[in-house]
C-alpha positions, 0 to 999 in steps of 0.5 A: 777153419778147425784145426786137426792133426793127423799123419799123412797115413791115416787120411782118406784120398779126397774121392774116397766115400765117408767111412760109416762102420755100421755097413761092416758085417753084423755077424763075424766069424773068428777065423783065419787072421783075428785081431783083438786090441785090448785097451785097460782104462783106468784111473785111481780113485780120487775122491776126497774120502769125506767129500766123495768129491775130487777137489781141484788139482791144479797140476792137471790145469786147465783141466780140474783134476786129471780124471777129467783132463784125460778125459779130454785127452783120451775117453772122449776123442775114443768115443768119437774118433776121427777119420779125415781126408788130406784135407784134414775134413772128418770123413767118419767118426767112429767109436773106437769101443765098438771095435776095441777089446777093453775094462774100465775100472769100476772108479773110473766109469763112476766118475764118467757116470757122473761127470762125462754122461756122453762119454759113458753113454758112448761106451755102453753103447759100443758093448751093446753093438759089439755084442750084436756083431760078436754073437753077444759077446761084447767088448768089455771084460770087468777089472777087480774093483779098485785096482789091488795086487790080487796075490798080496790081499787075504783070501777074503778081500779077494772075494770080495774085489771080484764080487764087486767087480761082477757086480759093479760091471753087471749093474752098467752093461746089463749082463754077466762079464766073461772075463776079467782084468786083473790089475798089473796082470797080478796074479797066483793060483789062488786068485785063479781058483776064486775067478773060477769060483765066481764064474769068469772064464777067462783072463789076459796075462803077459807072455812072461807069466806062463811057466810051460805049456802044452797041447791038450791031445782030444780026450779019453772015453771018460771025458777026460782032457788029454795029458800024454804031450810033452811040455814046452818050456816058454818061461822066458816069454817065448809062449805063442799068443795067438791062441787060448790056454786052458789053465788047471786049478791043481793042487800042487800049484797053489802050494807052490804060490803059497810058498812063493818059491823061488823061480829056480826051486819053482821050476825044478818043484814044478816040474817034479810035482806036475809030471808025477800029480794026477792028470786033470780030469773032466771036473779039474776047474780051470780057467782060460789064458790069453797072452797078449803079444808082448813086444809089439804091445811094447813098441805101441807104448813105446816106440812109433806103431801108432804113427799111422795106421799103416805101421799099426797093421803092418806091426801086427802083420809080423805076427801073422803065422803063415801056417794055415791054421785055420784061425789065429789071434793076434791080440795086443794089449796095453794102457789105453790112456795110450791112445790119446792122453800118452800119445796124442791122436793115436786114437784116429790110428785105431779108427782107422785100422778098424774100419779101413786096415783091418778089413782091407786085408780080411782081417776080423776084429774080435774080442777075447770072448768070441774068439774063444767061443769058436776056437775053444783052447786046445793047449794047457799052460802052467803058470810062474806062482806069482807075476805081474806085467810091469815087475820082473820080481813077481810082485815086489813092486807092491812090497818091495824095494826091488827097483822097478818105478824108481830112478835117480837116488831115491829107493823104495824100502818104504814099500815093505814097512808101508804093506806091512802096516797096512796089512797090520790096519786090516787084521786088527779091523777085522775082528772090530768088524765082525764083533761090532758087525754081528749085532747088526748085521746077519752075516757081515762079509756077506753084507760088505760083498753086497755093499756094492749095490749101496756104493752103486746107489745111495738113494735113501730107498735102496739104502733101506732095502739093503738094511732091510735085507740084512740087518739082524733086526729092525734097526734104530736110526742110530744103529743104522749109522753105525752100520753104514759106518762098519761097511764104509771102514771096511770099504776105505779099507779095501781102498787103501790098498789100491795099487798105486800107492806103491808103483812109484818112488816116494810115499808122499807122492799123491799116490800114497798120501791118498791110501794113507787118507783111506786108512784114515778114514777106516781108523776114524769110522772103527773109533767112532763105532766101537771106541777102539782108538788105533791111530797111535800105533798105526802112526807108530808103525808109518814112523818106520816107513822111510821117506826119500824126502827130507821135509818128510823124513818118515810115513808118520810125519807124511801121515801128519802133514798131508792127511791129518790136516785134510781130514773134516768133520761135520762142524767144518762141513757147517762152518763151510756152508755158514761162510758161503751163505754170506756170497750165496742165497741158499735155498731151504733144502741144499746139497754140500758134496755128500752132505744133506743140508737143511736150514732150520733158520738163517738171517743176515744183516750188514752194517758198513763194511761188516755182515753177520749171517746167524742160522740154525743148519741140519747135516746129514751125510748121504753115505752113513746117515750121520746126523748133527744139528748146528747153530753156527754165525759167520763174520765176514769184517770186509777183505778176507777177514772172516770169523765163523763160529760153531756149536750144536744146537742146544734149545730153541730159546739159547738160540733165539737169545744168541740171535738177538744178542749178536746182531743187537752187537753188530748195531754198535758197528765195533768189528772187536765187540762182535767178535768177543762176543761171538767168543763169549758165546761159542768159545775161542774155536773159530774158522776162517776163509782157508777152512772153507773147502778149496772150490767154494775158497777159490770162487770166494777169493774171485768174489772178493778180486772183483771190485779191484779188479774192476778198478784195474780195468778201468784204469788200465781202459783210460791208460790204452784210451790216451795212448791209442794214437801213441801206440799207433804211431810206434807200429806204423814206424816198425818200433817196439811198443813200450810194454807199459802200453802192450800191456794196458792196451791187451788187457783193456781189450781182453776186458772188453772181449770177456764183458762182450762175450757174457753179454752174447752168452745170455743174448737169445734175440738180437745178438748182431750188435754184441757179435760185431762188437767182438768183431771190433775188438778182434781188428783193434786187436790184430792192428796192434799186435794184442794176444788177449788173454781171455780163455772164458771168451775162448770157452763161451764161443765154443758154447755158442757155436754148438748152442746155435748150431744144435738150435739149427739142426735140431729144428728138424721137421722144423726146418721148413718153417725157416725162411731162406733169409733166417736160415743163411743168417742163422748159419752166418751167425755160426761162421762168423763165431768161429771166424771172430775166434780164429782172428783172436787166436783162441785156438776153438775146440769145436770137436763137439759141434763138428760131432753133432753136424756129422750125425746131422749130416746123413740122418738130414742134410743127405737127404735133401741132397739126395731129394734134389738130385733125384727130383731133379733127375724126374723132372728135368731140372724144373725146380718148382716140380721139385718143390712141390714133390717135396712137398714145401713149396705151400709152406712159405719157406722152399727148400731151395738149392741154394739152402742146402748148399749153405748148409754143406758149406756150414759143414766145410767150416766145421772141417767136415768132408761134404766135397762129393754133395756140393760137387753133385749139387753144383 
């Protein structure tokens, strides 16, 4: 049986009818008690800046990166949710975004665009459905693009940041954003004032922002908001969350941002100038403010709220004003990797509480949006100049060695020195921008704004409909690169200031190294465009970055160590694909990550041990359009011994003589005389196995593993084979097995399992022989006490059980071409794949088969329950009037009870809750 966890709180009694939140209402109104989770998802950009590709990280193991590992553990289990019985059988799966206020950041949901589709799908869906129960205000709300601290960029990058992120939102849920997050909450006045200049209405701050507030008293007969009520000081975090702010854009508040005053002179100045500066009127700009509740948006990070639903609601029933007002907010907010990632199966309490909880207490489950859209704000605030929610300095953990993020002994003066030459990068790339950008470009600020719509599709078509749109005249092929170049150094230099290259406590951290990479890229495209060489001084100013790391000791040396060295150029792009197409067969036209490979020509020959691969190679990267041509001619001497060589194409006949005399030397079968020959031809650069890039270096070094490991195999099989009935002997008598034995008989048997399990994989008729052979193993397992350690069994079965069960389920209207004897072997086939993987204790996921058998279950499986007891009813329980009312029995098949009762029970297999059917039908 499927194993799930849960707390005893958030199960449904066992009578208890299957949860389907669609019969909730499909219009709600936002009054009396309202409840809005707020979950900010994100992730900071990974990607290798030359690959647009994570490469594997292996502290995210088994995962391949992280990205992907809270996937698993958060993205996905919050896209299907379960709710389950004390049985521990799923009653309901919900889309926690459906009912659940969130922003994704625009890296993030790129990421699932292309890795996770369902997951990204499941989220869309979840905005257009809330949207269809909140009067078309849905869910999601934008986040600035990638994630920087808004009152420490320049005006401009801050523009820029919100139009992306407009932008990036609109093109993915088809319709303008209300609101916005803004990362860590950061935020000034002057932030405000380009939200309000870019039409978002409103944004979720933490209660510690707000400096004072006040109600706003109707209005005058000019139209003009009332501003004769006295101001409540709520500096502390003492403001009430449960309701909206209206925050004015006053002049005399952004002075006070831009002089980032001292929290005593801020009170005292902002107390001054605001009593005696004119009243906000009709025209004022201004933007509305929801504060979360702060210490229960605390306690579900930190302390036991998410437990159970029943803590959730009864934490957020504390909050509850009981002085009738005709509608109140109860809005909490916090990461949502909490639901999931940090604290493992919360996401089932959410399910819970929005479709059980909630309701039972006649609570409305809103968002932001509509809330405020039926209880517009009656109250102003005033906020502290500059805050965030996760630094009690206002911004310094971005800047700073103010202590937030650190711990131990180590400090963080490098923040300071590293914002400062980072600040230093963008002002002297500014004018290379504009100068170079002005010879090609229209209006390049207004081109690096709208690159968004490049960054969001590269295809060749929409690329050329951006150049077209604002290039200053038609440009050349070469110009055209340079463009893309100019744009993408201002992206990576926008990316460098991500903020998690400072929110922990060393710059060598992942975090910071991968800003570094950002900037790196920026100094390469600004050189290649314009000639301007920065790097020296920029290397110079990180050698003022201290390093609590000794190895390290400064920024430079982190900047040499760990970026310079994983920087790539086209030739290693070449050298990388002339090493592969020794282990691979590529086809004329290939893709290498963000490259367009072309191969003009390629020959391979093998001689002994050794093989030689010579060819002429096209690259073309998808992202500036660069272009080079290269011969290249790749060695591999046997082992991992490789000798790879590069150079540009020259001329068709230099080529065709450097192909004939190579291969003319591999004839003489001498590894030395290739190799200096190859020297001779190309020089003495050369690439080896390490340079190939990390996924395609591990699939080799497997590659290469092989054969010894096959030998392995076989000696480790004859060892277990002669010393079966020893090992046998040792167990009857309660003796230790000798480990030499353990050892040999588990990987015999796991060898045999993996070898079995590829054989089922690719199986598509008679699978009986190859199942009972797995069978076999797992009893010669179970009876010597083996633990195979086979985790690509584990992944393969789980693939099957899906693939089987999707083949039955799918079938449809199909369904009554099975026979009754095909289709119990059919469903046997599924039980006895989950059950040979329970007995060798793989631990199967089969959320994804339990998914598709619960959607299967009301849209096909119900129905004929229902048919059957209905017929049964009209027709006295004669079954074959049954039949024939429901029109099978001329078929050949009968959908007979005994059918659709093997059916439920797949399902009580699968851990799904189909009690109530087999009860009525029984």
């Amino acid at each position: 049986m499927v194993s799930i966890s849960t707390t005893q709180s958030d199960v449904l009694p066992l009578s208890a009818p299957t949860v389907t939140p669609a019969t909730q209402s499909s219009v709600a109104a936002a009054t009396g008690v309202c409840v809005t989770v707020h979950g900010h998802f994100y992730q900071p950009p990974r990607e290798n800046p030359y690959l647009d590709a994570i490469e594997r990280q292996a502290s995210a193991s088994p995962a391949h990166d992280w990205n992907e590992r809270i996937d698993n553990e958060c993205y996905r289990p919050n896209a299907f949710a379960r709710i389950i019985n004390d049985r521990g059988e799923v009653t309901g799966i919900v889309n926690n975004y459906e009912y659940m206020s969130f922003n994704i950041g625009p890296t993030l949901m790129s990421w699932l665009e292309r890795y996770d589709t369902e997951v990204y799908q499941r989220i869309l869906e979840a905005d257009r459905k809330s949207c269809q129960r909140l009067n078309g205000h849905g869910n999601a709300i934008a986040q600035v693009y990638n994630h920087i601290i808004m009152p420490l960029a320049n005006e401009r990058d801050k523009y820029t940041q919100i139009r992306w992120g407009i932008a990036d939102f609109r093109s993915r849920f088809d319709r303008d954003p209300e609101g916005m997050w803004l990362a860590e909450t950061a935020v000034d006045y002057a932030t405000l004032e380009v939200l309000v200049a870019e039409g978002i209405r409103f944004i979720v701050l933490a209660p510690s922002q707000a400096e004072r507030c006040r109600p706003l008293i109707g209005q005058n007969h000019e139209g003009e908001p009332g501003h004769n009520s006295e101001w409540h000081e709520v500096g502390g975090g003492q403001i009430d969350p449960t309701r909206p702010y209206r925050c004015y854009l006053k002049p005399e508040m952004r002075l006070m941002a831009d002089h980032q005053l001292s929290p005593l002179s801020t009170h005292y100045f902002g107390r001054q100038h605001s009593q005696n500066s004119p009243a906000p009127t009709a025209n004022t700009p201004y933007i509305d403010i929801f504060f979360y509740d702060g210490p229960i948006s605390r306690d579900m990070g930190f302390n036991d709220v998410l437990s159970s639903s029943h803590h959730l609601v009864g934490r957020l029933g504390q909050a509850v004003r009981g002085d009738h007002r005709p509608a109140q907010l109860i809005c909490v907010a916090t990461d949502g990797e909490t639901f999931g990632h940090h604290k493992n199966g919360t996401e089932k309490c959410l399910a819970y509480a929005f479709t059980e909880e909630f309701p039972r207490r006649n609570w409305t489950v809103t968002n932001f949006a509509h809330y405020l859209s039926q209880n517009p704000s009656a109250w102003e605030v005033e906020l502290k100049p500059v805050t965030a929610w996760s630094c009690s300095h206002g911004v310094d953990r971005w800047q700073d060695d103010c202590g937030c993020g650190g711990g131990g002994e180590w400090n963080q003066k490098w923040r300071r020195p590293l914002r400062d030459t980072l600040n230093w990068l963008r002002d002297r790339l500014i004018p290379i921008y504009e100068e170079a950008g002005r010879k090609l470009l229209c209006d390049p600020w207004k081109a690096r704004d709208e690159y968004i719509y490049v960054i969001r599709d590269r295809s060749p078509s929409n690329v050329d409909s951006f150049l077209e749109r604002h290039q200053v005249r038609p440009l050349d092929a070469g110009e055209q690169v340079d463009a893309l170049r100019l744009l993408e150094m201002q992206r990576h230099a926008l990316f460098m200031f991500t903020s998690c290259g400072w929110f922990f406590e060393e710059i060598s951290r992942p975090e910071g190294v991968q800003i570094l990479r950002y900037a790196a890229r920026a100094l390469e495209l600004a050189g290649e465009v314009t000639g301007v060489q920065l790097e020296k001084d920029f290397v110079a100013q990180l050698a003022l970055v201290p390093s609590n790391v000794d190895y390290f000791k400064t920024g430079a040396e982190v900047y040499r160590k760990l970026v310079v060295t994983a920087q790539i150029s086209l030739r290693q792009v070449a050298a990388h694909y002339a090493i592969s197409s020794l282990f691979a067969k590529y086809p004329r036209e290939q893709r290498v990550y963000c490259y367009q490979a072309l191969q003009e020509d390629f020959q391979i020959q093998r001689m002994g041990s050794m093989t030689l691969a010579v060819g002429q190679l096209q690259l073309t990267s998808e992202i500036t359009r660069e272009t080079e041509v290269y011969v290249f001619a790749a060695l591999h001497l046997g082992g991992w011994d490789f000798h790879c060589c590069i150079q540009p194409f020259g001329s068709r006949r230099s080529y065709t003589m450097l192909k004939e005399r190579l291969f003319g030397v591999l004839q003489e079968a001498s590894a030395a005389h290739a190799i200096l020959e190859m020297v001779r031809l190309f020089g003495d650069q050369s690439f080896s196995l390490r340079d190939l890039f990390a996924e395609e270096r591990h699939r080799i070094v497997q590659l290469l593993s092989q054969e010894n490991l096959t030998r392995l195999d076989q000696l480790y099989t004859q060892v277990y084979r002669e010393n079966y009935g020893v090992m046998m002997a040792f167990h009857r008598d309660e003796l230790p097995v000798p480990v030499e034995l353990q050892v040999a008989a588990e990987v015999a048997l796991g060898h045999r399992c993996l070898t079995a399990a590829k054989a089922l994989e690719v199986e598509t008729e008679d699978v009986e022989p190859l199942l009972a052979e797995i069978e076999a193993i797992a009893t010669e397992s179970g009876h010597l006490r083996c633990r195979l350690n086979v985790p690509e069994v584990k992944q393969i079965l789980e693939k099957l059980v899906w693939r089987s069960l999707d083949a039955l389920l799918q079938a449809g209207s199909g369904m009554e071409d099975r026979s009754p004897v095909k289709l119990e072997a059919d469903i046997r086939t599924i039980e006895r794949l989950i059950a040979v993987g329970d007995r060798l204790s793989l631990g199967l996921c089969l959320d994804r088969s339990q998914e598709l058998y619960f959607n299967s279950l009301y849209s096909q499986i119900v129905p004929l329950c229902l048919g059957w007891l209905q017929l049964q009813d009209a027709s006295a329980g004669d079954s074959v009037v049954a039949a024939v009312a429901l029109g099978i029995a001329g078929s050949g098949v009968g959908w007979d009870l005994p059918s659709i009762r093997q059916l439920l029970e797949l399902g009580r297999t699968l851990a799904v809750d189909v009690e109530c059917w087999l009860n009525q039908l029984s």
